[in-house]
N, CA, C and O atoms as a Tinker XYZ file with bonds, in Angstrom:
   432  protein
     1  N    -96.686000   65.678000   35.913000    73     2
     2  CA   -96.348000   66.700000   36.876000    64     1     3
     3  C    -97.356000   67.836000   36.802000    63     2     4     5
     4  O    -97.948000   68.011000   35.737000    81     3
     5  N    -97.566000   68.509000   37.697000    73     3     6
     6  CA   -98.786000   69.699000   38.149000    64     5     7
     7  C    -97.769000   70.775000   38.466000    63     6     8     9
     8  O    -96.883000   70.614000   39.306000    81     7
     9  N    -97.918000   71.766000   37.829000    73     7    10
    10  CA   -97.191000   73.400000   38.127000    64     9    11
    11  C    -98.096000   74.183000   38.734000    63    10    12    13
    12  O    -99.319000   74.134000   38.601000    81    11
    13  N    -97.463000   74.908000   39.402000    73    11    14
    14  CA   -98.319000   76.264000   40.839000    64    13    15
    15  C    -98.185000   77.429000   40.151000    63    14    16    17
    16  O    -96.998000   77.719000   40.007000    81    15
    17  N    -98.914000   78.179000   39.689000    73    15    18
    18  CA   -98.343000   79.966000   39.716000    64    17    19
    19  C    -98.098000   80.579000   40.785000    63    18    20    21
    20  O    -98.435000   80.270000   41.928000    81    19
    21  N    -97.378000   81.649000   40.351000    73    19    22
    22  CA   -96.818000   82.163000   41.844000    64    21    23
    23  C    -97.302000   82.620000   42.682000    63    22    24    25
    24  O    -96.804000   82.769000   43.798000    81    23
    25  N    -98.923000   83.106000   42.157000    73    23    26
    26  CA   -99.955000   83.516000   42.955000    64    25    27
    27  C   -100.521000   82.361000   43.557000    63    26    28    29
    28  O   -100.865000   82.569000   44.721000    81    27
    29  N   -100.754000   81.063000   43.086000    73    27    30
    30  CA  -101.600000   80.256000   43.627000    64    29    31
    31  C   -100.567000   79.421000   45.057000    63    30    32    33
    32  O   -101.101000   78.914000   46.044000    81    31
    33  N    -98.947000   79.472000   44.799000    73    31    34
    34  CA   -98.638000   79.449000   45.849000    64    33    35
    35  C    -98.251000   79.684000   46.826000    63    34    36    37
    36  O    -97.770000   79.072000   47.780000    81    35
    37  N    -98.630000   81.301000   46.394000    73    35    38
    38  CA   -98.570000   82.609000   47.734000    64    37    39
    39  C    -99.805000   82.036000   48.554000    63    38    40    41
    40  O    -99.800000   81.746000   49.750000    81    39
    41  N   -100.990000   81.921000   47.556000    73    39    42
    42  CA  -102.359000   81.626000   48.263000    64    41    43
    43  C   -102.004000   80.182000   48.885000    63    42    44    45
    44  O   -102.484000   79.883000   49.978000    81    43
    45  N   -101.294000   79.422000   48.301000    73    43    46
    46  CA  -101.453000   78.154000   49.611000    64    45    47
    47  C   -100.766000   78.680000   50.790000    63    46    48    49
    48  O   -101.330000   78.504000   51.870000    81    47
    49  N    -99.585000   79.327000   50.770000    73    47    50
    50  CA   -99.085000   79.346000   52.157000    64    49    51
    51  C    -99.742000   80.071000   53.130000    63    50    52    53
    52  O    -99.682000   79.814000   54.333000    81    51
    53  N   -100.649000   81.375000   52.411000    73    51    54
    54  CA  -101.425000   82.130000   53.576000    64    53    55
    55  C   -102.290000   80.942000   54.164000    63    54    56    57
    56  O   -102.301000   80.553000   55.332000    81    55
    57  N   -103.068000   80.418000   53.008000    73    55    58
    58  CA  -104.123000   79.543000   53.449000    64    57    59
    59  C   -103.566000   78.233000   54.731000    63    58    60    61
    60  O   -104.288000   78.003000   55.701000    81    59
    61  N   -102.320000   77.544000   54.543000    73    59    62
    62  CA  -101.771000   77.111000   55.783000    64    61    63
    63  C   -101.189000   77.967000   56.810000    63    62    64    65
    64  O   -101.120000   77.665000   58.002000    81    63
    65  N   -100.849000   78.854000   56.380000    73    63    66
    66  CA  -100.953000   79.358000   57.818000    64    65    67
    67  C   -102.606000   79.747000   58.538000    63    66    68    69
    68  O   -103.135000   79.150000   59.475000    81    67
    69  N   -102.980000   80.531000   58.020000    73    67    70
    70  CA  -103.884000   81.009000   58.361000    64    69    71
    71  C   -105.206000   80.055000   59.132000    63    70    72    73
    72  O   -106.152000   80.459000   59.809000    81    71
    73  N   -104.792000   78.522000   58.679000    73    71    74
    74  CA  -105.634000   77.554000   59.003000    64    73    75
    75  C   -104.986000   76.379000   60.186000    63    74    76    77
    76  O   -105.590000   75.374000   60.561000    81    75
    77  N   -103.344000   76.895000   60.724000    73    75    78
    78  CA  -102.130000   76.606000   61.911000    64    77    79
    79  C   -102.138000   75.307000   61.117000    63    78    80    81
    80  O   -102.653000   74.496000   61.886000    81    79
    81  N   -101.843000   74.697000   60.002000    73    79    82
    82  CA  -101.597000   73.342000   59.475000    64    81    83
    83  C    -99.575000   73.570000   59.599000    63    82    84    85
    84  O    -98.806000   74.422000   59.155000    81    83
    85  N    -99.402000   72.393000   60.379000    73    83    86
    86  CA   -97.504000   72.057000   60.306000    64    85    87
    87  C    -97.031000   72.031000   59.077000    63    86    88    89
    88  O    -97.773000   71.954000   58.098000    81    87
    89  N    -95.899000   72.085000   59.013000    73    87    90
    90  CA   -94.665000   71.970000   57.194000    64    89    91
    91  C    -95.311000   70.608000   57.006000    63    90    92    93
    92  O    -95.847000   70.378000   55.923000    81    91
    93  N    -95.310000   69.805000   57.836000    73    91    94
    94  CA   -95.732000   68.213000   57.268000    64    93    95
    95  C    -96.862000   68.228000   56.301000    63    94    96    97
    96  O    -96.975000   67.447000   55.356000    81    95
    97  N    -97.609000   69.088000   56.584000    73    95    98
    98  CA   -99.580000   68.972000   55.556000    64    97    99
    99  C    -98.872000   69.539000   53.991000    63    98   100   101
   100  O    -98.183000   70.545000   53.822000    81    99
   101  N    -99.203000   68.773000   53.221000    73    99   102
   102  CA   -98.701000   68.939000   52.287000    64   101   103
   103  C   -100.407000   69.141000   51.099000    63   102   104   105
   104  O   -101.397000   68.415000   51.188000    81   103
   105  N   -100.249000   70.178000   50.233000    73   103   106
   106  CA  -101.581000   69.927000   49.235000    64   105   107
   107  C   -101.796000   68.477000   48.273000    63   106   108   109
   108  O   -100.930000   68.219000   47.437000    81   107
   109  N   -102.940000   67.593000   48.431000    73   107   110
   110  CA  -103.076000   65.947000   48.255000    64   109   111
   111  C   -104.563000   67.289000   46.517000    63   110   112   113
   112  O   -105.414000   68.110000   46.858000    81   111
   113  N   -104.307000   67.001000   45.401000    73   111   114
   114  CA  -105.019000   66.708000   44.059000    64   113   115
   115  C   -105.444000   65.800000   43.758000    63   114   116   117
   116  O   -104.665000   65.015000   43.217000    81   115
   117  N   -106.807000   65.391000   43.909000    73   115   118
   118  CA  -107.279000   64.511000   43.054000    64   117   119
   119  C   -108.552000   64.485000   41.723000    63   118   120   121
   120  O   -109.296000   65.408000   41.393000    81   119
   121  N   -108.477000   63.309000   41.239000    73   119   122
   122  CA  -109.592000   63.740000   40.127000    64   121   123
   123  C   -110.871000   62.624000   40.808000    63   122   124   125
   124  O   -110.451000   61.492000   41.049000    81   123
   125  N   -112.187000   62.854000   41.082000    73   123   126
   126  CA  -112.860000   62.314000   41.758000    64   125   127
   127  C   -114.171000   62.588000   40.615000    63   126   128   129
   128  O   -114.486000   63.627000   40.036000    81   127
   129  N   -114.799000   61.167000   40.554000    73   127   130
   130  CA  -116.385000   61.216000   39.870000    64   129   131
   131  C   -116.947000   62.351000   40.099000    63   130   132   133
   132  O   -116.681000   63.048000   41.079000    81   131
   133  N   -118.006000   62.719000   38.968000    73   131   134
   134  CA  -119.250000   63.884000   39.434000    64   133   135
   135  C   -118.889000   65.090000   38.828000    63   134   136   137
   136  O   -118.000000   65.255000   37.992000    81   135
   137  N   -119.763000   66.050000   39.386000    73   135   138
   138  CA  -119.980000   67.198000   38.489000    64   137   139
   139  C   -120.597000   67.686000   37.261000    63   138   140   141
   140  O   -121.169000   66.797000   36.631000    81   139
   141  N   -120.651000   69.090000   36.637000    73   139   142
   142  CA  -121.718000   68.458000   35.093000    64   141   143
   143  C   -121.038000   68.186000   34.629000    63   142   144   145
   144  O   -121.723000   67.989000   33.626000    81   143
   145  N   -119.503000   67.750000   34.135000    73   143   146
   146  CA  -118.732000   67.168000   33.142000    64   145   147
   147  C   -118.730000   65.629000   33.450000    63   146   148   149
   148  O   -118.754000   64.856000   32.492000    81   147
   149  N   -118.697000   65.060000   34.939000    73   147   150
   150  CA  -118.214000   63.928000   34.661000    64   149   151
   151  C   -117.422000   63.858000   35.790000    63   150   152   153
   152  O   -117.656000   63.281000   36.853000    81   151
   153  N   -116.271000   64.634000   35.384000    73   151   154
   154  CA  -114.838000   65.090000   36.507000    64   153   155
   155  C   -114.644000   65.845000   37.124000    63   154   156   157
   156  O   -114.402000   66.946000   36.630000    81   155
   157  N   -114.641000   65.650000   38.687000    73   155   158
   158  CA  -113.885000   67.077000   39.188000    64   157   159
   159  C   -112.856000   67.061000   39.822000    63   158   160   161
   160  O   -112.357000   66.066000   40.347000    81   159
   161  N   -112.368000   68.343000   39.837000    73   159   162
   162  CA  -111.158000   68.057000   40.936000    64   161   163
   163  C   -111.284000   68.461000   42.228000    63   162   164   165
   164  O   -112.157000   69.284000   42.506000    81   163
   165  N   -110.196000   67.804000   43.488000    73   163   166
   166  CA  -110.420000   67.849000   44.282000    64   165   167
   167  C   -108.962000   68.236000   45.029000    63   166   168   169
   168  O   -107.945000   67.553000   44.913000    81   167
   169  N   -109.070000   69.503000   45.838000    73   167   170
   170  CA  -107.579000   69.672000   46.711000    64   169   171
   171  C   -107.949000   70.245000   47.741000    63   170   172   173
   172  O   -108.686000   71.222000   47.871000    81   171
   173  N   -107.103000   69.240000   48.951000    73   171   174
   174  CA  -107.169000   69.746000   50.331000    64   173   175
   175  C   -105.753000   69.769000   50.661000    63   174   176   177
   176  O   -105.002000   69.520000   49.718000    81   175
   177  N   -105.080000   70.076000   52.091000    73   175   178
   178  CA  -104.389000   69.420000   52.718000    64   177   179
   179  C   -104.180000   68.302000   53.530000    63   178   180   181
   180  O   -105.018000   68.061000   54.398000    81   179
   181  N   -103.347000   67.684000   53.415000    73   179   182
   182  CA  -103.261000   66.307000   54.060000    64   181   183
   183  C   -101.622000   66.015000   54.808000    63   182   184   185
   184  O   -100.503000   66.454000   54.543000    81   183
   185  N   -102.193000   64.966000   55.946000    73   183   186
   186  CA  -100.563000   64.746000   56.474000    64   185   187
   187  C   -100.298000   63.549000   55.725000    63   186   188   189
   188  O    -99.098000   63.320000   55.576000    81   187
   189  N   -100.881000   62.946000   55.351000    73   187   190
   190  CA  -101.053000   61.210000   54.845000    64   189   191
   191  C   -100.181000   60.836000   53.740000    63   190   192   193
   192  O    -99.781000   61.845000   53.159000    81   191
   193  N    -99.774000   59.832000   53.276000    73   191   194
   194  CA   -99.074000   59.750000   52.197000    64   193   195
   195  C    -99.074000   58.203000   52.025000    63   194   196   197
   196  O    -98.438000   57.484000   52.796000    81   195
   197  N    -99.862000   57.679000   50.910000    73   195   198
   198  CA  -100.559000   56.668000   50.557000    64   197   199
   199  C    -98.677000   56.069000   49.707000    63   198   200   201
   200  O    -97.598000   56.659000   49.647000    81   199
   201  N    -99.211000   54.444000   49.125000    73   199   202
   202  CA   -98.091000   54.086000   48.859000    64   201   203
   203  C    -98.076000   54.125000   47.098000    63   202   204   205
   204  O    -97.088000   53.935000   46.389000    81   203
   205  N    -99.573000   54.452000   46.618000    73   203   206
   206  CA   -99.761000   54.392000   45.373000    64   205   207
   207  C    -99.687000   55.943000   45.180000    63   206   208   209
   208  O   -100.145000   56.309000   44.097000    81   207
   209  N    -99.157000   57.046000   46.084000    73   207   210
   210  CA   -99.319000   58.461000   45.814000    64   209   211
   211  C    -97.936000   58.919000   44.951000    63   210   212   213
   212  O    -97.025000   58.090000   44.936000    81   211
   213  N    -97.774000   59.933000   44.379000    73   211   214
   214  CA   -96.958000   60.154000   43.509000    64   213   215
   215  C    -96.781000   61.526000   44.489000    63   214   216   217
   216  O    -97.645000   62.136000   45.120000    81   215
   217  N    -94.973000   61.833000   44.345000    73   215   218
   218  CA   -95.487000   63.681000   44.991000    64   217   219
   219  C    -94.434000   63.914000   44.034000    63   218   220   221
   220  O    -93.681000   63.214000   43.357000    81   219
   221  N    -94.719000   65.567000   44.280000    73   219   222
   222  CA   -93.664000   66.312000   43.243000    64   221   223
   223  C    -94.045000   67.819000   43.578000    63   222   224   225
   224  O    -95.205000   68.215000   43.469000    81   223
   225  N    -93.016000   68.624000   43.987000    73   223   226
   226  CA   -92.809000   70.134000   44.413000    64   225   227
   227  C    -92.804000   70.970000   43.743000    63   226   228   229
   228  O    -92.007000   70.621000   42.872000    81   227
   229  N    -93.404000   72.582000   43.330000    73   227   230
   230  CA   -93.556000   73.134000   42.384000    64   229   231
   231  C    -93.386000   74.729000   43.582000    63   230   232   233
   232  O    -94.389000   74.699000   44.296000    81   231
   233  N    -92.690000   75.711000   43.883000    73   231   234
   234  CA   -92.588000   76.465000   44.388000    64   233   235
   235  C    -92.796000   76.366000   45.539000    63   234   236   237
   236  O    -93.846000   76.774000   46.036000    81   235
   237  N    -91.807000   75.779000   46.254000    73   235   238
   238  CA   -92.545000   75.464000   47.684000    64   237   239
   239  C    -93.563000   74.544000   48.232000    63   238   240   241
   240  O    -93.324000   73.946000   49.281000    81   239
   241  N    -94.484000   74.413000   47.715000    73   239   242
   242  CA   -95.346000   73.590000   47.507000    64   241   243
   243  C    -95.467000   72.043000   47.599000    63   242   244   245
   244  O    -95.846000   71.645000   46.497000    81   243
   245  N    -95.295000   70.990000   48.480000    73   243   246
   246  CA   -94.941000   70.238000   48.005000    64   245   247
   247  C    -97.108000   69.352000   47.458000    63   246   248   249
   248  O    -98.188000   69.564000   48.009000    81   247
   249  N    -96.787000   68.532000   46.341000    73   247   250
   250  CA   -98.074000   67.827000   46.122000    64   249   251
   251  C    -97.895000   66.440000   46.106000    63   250   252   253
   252  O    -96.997000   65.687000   45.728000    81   251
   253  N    -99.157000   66.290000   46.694000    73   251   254
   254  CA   -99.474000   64.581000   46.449000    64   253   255
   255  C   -100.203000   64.215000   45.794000    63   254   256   257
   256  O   -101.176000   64.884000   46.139000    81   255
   257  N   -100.698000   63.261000   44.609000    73   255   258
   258  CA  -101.222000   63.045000   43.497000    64   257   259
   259  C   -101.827000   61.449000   43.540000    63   258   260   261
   260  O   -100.837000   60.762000   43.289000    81   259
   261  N   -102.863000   60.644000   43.719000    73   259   262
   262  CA  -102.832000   59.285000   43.637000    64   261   263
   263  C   -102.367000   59.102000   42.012000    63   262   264   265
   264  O   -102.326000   59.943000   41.114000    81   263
   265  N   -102.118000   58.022000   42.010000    73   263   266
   266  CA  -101.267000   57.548000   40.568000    64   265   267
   267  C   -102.616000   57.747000   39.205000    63   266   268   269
   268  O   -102.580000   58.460000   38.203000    81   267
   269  N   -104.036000   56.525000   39.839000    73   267   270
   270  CA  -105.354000   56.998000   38.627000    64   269   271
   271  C   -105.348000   58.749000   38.150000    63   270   272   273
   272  O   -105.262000   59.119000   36.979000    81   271
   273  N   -105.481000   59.846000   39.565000    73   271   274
   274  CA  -105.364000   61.010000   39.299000    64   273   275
   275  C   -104.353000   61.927000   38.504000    63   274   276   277
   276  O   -104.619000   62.889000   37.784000    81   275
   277  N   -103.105000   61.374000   38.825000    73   275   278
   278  CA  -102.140000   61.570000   37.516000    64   277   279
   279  C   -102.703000   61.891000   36.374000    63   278   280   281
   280  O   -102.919000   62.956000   35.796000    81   279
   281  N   -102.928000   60.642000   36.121000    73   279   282
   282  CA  -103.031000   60.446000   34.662000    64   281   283
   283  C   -104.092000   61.098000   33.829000    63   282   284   285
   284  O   -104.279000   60.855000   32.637000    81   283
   285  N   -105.032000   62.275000   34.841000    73   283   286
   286  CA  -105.722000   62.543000   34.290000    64   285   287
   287  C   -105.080000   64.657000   34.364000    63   286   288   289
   288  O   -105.554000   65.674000   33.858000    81   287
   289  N   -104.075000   64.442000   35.096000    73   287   290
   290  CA  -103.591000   65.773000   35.574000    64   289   291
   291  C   -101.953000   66.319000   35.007000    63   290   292   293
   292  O   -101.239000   67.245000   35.393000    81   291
   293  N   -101.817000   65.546000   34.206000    73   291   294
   294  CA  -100.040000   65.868000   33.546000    64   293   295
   295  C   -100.250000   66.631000   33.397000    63   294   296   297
   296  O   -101.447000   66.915000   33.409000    81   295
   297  N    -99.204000   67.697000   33.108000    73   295   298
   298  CA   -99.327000   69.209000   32.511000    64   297   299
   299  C   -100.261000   70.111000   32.899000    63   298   300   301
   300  O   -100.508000   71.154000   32.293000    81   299
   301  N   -100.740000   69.770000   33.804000    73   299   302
   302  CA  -101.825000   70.693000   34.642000    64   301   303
   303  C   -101.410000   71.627000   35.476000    63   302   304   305
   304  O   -100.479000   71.437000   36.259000    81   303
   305  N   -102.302000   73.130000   35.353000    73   303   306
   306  CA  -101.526000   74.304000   36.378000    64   305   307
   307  C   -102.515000   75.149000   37.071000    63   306   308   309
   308  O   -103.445000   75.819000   36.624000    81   307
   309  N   -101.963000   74.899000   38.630000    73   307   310
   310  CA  -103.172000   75.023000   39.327000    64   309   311
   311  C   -102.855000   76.581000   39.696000    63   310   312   313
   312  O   -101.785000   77.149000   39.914000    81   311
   313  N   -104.100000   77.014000   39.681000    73   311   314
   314  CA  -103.484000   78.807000   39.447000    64   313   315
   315  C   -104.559000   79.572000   40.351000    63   314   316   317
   316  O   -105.423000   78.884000   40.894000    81   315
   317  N   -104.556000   80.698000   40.506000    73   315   318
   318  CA  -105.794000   81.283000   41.458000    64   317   319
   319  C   -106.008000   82.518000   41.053000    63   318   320   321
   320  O   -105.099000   83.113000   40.474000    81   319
   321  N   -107.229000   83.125000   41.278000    73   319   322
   322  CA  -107.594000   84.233000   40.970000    64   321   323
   323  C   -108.445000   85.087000   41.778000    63   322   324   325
   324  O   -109.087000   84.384000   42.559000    81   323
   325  N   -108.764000   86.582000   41.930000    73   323   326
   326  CA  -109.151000   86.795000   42.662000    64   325   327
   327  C   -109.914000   88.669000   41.898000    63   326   328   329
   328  O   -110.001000   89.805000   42.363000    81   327
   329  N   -110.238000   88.100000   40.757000    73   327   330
   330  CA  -110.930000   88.707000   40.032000    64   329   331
   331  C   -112.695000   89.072000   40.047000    63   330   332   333
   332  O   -113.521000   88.419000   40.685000    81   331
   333  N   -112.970000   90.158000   39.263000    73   331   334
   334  CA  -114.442000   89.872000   39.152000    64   333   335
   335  C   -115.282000   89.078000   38.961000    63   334   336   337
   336  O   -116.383000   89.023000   39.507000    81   335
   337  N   -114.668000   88.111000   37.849000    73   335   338
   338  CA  -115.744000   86.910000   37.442000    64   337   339
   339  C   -115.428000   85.582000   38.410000    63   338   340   341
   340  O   -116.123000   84.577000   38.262000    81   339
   341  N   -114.577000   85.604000   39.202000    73   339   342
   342  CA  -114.827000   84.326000   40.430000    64   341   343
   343  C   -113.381000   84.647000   41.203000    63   342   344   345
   344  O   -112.306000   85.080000   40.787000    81   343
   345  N   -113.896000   84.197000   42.635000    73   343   346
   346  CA  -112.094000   84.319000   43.218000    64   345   347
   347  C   -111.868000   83.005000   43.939000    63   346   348   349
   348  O   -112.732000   82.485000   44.646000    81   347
   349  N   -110.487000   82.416000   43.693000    73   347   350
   350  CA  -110.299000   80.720000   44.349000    64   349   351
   351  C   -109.615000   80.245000   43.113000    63   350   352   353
   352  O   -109.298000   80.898000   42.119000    81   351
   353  N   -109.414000   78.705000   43.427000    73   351   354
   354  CA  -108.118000   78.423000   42.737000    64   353   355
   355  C   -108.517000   77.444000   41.724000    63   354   356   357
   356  O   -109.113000   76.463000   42.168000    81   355
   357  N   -108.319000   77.493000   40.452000    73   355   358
   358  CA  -108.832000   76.538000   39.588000    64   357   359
   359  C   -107.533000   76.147000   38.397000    63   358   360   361
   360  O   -106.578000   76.923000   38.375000    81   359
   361  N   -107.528000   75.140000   37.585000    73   359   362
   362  CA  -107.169000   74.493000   36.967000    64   361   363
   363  C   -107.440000   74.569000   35.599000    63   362   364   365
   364  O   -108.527000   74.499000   35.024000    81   363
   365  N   -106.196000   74.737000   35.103000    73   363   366
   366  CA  -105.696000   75.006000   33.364000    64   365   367
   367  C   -105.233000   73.620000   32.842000    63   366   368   369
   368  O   -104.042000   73.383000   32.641000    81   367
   369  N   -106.014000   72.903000   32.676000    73   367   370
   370  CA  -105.596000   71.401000   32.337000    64   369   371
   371  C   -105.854000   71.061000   30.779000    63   370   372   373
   372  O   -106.935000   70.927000   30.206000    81   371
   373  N   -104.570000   70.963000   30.273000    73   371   374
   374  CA  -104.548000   70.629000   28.332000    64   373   375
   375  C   -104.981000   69.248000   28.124000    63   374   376   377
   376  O   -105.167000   68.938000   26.948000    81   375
   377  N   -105.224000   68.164000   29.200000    73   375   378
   378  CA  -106.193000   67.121000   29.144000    64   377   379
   379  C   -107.361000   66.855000   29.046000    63   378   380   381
   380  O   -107.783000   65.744000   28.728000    81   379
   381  N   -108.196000   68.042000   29.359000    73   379   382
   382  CA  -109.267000   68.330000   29.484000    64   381   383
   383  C   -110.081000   68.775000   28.116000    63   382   384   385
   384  O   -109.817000   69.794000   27.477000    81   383
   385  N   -111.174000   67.777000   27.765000    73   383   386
   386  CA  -111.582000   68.010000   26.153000    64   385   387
   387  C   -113.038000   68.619000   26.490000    63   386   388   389
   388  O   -113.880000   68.853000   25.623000    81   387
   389  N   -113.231000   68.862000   27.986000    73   387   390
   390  CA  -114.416000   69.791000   28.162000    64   389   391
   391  C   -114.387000   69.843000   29.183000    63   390   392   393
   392  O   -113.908000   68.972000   29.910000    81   391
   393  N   -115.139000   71.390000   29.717000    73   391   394
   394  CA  -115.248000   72.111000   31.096000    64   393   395
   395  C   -116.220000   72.448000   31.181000    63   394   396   397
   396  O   -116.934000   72.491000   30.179000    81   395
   397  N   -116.817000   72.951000   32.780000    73   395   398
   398  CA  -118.599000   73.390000   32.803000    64   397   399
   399  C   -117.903000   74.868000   32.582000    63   398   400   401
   400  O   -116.900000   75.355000   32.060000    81   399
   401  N   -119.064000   75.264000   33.307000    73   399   402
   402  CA  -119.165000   76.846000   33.098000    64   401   403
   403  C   -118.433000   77.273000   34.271000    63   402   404   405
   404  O   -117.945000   78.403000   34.299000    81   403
   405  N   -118.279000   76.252000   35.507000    73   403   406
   406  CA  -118.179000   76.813000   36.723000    64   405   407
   407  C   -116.831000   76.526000   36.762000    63   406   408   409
   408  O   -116.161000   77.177000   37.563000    81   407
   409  N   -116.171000   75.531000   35.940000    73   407   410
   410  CA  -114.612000   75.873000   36.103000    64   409   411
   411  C   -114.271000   74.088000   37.214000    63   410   412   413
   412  O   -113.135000   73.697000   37.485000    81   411
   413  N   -115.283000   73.513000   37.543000    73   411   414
   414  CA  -114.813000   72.623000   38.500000    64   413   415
   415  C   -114.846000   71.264000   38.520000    63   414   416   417
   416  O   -114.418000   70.370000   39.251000    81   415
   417  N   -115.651000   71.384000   37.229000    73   415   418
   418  CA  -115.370000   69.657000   36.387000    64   417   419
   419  C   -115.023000   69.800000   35.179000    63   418   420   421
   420  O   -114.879000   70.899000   34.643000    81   419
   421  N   -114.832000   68.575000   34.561000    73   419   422
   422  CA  -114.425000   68.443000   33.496000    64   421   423
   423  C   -114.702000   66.600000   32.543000    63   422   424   425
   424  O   -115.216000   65.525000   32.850000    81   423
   425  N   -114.121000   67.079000   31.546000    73   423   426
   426  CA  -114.607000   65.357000   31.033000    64   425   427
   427  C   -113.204000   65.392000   30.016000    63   426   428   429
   428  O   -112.648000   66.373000   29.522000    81   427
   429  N   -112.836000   63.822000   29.895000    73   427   430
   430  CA  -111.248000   63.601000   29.648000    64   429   431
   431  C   -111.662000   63.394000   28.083000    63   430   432
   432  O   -110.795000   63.158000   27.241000    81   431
């Protein structure tokens, strides 16, 4: 399962609205090749809903997860910031045995 802070899912709902996406578009996480680690992650919205997708709701929020991506995302908390040193939404993942500098890959 993947947890939202409460900021990161204030920031999704402006961000659907603000972009006219319906209740149906739901945020789709995945873990996709590449980056300097190896891993990165990847989140958009999507209407789609695959048969190997996993979902699960965290403040409103509902997510879709492919099942490989799971397994690389348990206990993961997708959070946002909007600080000096970077603003946008990144990932606190205790799976993760290394990160770049930039926060957007990783290696398992």
């Amino acid at each position: 399962m993947i947890n939202i802070t409460k900021l990161a899912s204030q920031k999704l709902i402006l961000e659907k609205k603000k972009n006219k996406l319906y209740e149906d578009y739901n945020l789709r996480i995945s873990v996709q090749g590449g980056g300097c680690s190896g891993l990165k992650y990847e989140i958009k919205f999507d209407l789609l809903k695959n048969e190997e997708d996993e979902i699960f709701e965290d403040k409103g929020i509902k997510i879709i997860i492919d099942k490989k991506s799971l397994l690389y995302l348990i206990g993961t908390t997708l959070d946002f910031s909007d600080g000096l040193n970077g603003k946008g939404f990144f990932f606190n993942n205790p799976n993760a045995s290394k990160t770049c500098g930039c926060g957007d890959s990783f290696s398992f």
